[in-house]
C-alpha positions in Angstrom: -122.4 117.6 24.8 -124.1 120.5 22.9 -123.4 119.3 19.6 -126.1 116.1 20.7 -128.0 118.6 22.0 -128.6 120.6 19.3 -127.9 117.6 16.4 -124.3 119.1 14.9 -121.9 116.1 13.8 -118.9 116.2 15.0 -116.8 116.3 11.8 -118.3 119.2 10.4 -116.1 121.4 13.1 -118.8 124.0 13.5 -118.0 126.2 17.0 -121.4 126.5 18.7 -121.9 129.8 20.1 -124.7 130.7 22.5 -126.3 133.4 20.1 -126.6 130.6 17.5 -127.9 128.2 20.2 -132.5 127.7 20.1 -133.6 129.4 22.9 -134.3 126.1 25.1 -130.4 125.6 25.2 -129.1 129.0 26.3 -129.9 128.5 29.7 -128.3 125.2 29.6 -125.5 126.6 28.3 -125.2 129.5 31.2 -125.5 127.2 33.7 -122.9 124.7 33.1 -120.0 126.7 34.4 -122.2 126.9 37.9 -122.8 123.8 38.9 -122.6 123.0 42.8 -124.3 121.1 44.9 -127.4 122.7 46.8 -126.9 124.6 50.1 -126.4 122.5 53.3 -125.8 119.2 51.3 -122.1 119.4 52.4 -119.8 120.2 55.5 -116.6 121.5 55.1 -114.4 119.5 57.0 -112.5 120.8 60.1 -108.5 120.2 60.3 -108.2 119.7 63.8 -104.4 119.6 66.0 -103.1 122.4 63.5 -102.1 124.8 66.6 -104.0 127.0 69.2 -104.9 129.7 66.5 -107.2 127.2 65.1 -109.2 126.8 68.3 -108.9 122.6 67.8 -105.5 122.5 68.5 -103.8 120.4 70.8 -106.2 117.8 71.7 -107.9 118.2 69.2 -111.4 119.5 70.5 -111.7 116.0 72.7 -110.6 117.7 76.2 -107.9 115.9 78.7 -107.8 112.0 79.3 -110.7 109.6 79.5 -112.2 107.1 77.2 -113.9 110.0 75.3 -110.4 111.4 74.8 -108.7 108.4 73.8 -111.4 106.2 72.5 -114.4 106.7 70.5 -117.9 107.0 72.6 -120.4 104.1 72.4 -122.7 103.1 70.2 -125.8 104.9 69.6 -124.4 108.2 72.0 -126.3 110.8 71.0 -124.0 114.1 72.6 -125.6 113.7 75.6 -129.5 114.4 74.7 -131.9 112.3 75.4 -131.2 108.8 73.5 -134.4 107.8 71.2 -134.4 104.6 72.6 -135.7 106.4 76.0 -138.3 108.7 74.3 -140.0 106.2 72.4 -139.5 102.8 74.2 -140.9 99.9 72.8 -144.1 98.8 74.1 -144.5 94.9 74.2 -142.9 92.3 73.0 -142.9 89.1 70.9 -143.5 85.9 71.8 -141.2 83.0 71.6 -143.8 80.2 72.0 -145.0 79.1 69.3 -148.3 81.0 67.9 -151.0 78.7 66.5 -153.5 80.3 63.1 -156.9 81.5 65.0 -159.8 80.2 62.9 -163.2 81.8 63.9 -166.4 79.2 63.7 -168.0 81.9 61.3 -165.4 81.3 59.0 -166.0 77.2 59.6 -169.9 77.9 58.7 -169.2 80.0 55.5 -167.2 77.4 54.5 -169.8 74.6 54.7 -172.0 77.0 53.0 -170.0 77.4 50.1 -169.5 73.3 49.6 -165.4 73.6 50.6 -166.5 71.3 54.1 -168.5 68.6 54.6 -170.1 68.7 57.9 -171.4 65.1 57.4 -167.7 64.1 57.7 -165.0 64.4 60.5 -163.4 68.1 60.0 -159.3 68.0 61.0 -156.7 70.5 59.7 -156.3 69.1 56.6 -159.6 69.6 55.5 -159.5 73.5 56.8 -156.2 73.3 54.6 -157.7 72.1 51.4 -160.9 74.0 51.8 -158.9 77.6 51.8 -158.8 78.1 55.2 -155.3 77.8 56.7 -152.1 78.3 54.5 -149.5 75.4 54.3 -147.5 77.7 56.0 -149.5 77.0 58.9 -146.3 75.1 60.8 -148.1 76.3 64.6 -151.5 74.8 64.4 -154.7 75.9 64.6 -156.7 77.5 67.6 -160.4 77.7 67.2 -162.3 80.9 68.4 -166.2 81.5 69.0 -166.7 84.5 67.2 -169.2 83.7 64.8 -170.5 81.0 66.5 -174.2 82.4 66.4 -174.3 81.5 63.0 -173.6 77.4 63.3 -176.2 75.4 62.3 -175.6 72.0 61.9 -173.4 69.1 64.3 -169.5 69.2 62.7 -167.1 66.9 64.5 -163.8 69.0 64.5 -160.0 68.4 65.6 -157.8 71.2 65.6 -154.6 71.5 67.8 -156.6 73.7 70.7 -160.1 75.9 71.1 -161.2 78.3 73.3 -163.5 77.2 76.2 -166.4 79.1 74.3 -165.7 78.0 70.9 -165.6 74.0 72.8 -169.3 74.9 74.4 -170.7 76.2 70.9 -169.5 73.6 69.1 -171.3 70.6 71.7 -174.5 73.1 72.0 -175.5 72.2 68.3 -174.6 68.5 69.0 -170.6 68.8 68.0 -167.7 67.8 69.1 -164.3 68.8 69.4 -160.9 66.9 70.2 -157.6 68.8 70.5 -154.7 67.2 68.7 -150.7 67.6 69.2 -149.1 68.4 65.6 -146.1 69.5 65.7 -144.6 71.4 62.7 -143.1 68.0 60.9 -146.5 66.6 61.4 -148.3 69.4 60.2 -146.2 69.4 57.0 -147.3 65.9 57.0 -150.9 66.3 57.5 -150.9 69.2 54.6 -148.5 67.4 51.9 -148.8 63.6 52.3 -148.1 62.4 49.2 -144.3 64.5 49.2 -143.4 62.6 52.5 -145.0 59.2 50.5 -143.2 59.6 47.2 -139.9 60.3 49.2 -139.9 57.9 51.9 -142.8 55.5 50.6 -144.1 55.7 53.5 -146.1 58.4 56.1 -144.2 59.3 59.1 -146.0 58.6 62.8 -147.3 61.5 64.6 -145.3 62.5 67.3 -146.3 62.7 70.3 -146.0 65.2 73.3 -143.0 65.5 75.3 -143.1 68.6 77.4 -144.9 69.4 80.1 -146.6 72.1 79.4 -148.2 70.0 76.0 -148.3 66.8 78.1 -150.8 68.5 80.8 -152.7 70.4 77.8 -153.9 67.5 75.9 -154.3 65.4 78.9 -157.0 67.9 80.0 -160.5 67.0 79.9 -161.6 70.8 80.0 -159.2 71.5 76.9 -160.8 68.3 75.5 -157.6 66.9 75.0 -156.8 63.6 73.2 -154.3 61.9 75.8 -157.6 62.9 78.4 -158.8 59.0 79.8 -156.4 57.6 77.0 -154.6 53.9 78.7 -150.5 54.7 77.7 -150.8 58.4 78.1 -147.5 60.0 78.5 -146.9 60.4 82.5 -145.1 63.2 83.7 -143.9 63.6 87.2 -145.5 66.1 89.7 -144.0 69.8 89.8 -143.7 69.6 93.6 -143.1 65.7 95.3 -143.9 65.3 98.8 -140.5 63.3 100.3 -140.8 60.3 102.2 -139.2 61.5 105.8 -136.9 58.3 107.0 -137.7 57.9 111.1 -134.8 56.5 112.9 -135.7 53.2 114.6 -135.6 54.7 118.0 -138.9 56.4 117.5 -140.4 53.0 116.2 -139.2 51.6 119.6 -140.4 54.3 121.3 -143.9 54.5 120.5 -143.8 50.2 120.9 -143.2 51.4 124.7 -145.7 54.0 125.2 -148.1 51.6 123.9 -146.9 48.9 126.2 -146.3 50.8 129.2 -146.5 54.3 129.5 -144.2 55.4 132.4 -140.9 56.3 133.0 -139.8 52.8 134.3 -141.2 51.1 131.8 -139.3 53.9 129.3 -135.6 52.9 131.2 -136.3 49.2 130.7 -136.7 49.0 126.8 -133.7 51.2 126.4 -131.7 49.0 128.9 
């Protein structure tokens, strides 16, 4: 190694000394008999069951019988201190439905501004999609929000799979409107790329439609401006709580055919008779 260092060739033979060495090597060369690693970057490992002298003798440090004796403790055990898990808890949570892009109507307007939207023409997600505005990784949908709506000018006829009851009331206070439509995420990779589903099927798949409840009530909502809202063929879903029919027994029909014949007791006897 010190004949690279300092550029000897091997074959000549020549036994490098430290007093010959430049003075940039000698330290090198003093310090290759000490090498170790730094302090506290290893543990020196205890022999345990090697008699009572040893203090870890018999069992071994681990005390008498149990699961902690016999077994190895569980996961995560941290000696018996407070876990981390209960110092710093997590603090919400994710959700599992699915989570729509939020497009502001400030956005929409700088947009128009800048030629990528026609306002003169209806607005869905595809356009939103091939103006800039959404990502094709937009599987979820699109949610309109009212922040920015100040700043609308003009009537736009938008569609977007929901809005916000603010963003709906900005949009018809210029002259607008808005429709919510059901895509799921085929259909929105559909609505973005219709020429791959044409060039591999020769054809454009049909829009599904709605088939929980949860979407079946949204879009059948007047408020939410739904699509299915007033639509003939709507799906139909059934009501959450149904009312059962009660089945009388044909003795109460009789009976109330007697009290409105003749109310008294005789009168009672003789039907029954």
């Amino acid at each position: 190694m010190l004949r690279r260092l300092v550029g000897v060739p091997k074959s000549l033979g020549v036994n490098i000394r430290c007093s010959v060495l430049a003075p940039e090597f000698r330290r090198l060369y003093n310090t290759l008999g000490d090498l170790q690693p730094p302090a506290g970057a290893t543990r020196q490992q205890n022999r345990v069951g090697r008699g009572p002298g040893s203090g870890r003798g018999k069992t071994s440090g681990r005390g008498t019988k149990g699961q902690k004796a016999r077994g190895k403790v569980r996961p995560h055990f941290e000696g018996g201190q407070t876990p981390i898990t209960k110092l710093f808890p997590k603090v919400g949570f994710k959700s599992k439905l699915p989570q729509p892009v939020e497009v502001n109507l400030g956005t929409i307007q700088s947009l128009i501004d800048d030629k990528r939207l026609d306002p003169s023409k209806p607005i869905t997600m595809r356009e939103l999609y091939l103006g800039g505005c959404i990502s094709s990784s937009s599987k979820n949908g699109v949610k309109i929000l009212s922040r920015g709506a100040s700043r609308l000018k003009q009537a736009i006829t938008l569609s977007a799979s929901k809005a916000t009851s603010s963003a709906i009331a900005a949009i018809e206070s210029v002259g607008g409107s808005f429709t919510a439509q059901f895509y799921p995420e085929f259909n929105m990779k559909v609505l973005t790329h219709p020429e791959n589903f044409y060039r591999k099927y020769a054809r454009i798949p049909l829009r599904a439609r709605p088939v929980s409840r949860r979407n079946i009530e949204f879009y059948r909502d007047e408020s939410h401006r739904g699509y299915l809202a007033n639509t003939p063929g709507a799906p139909q879903i059934k009501p959450v709580f149904e009312k059962r029919s009660v089945r009388e027994s044909p003795l109460v029909a009789k009976l109330k055919a007697l009290r409105e014949s003749d109310g008294s007791v005789n009168g009672a006897r003789q039907g029954f008779l």
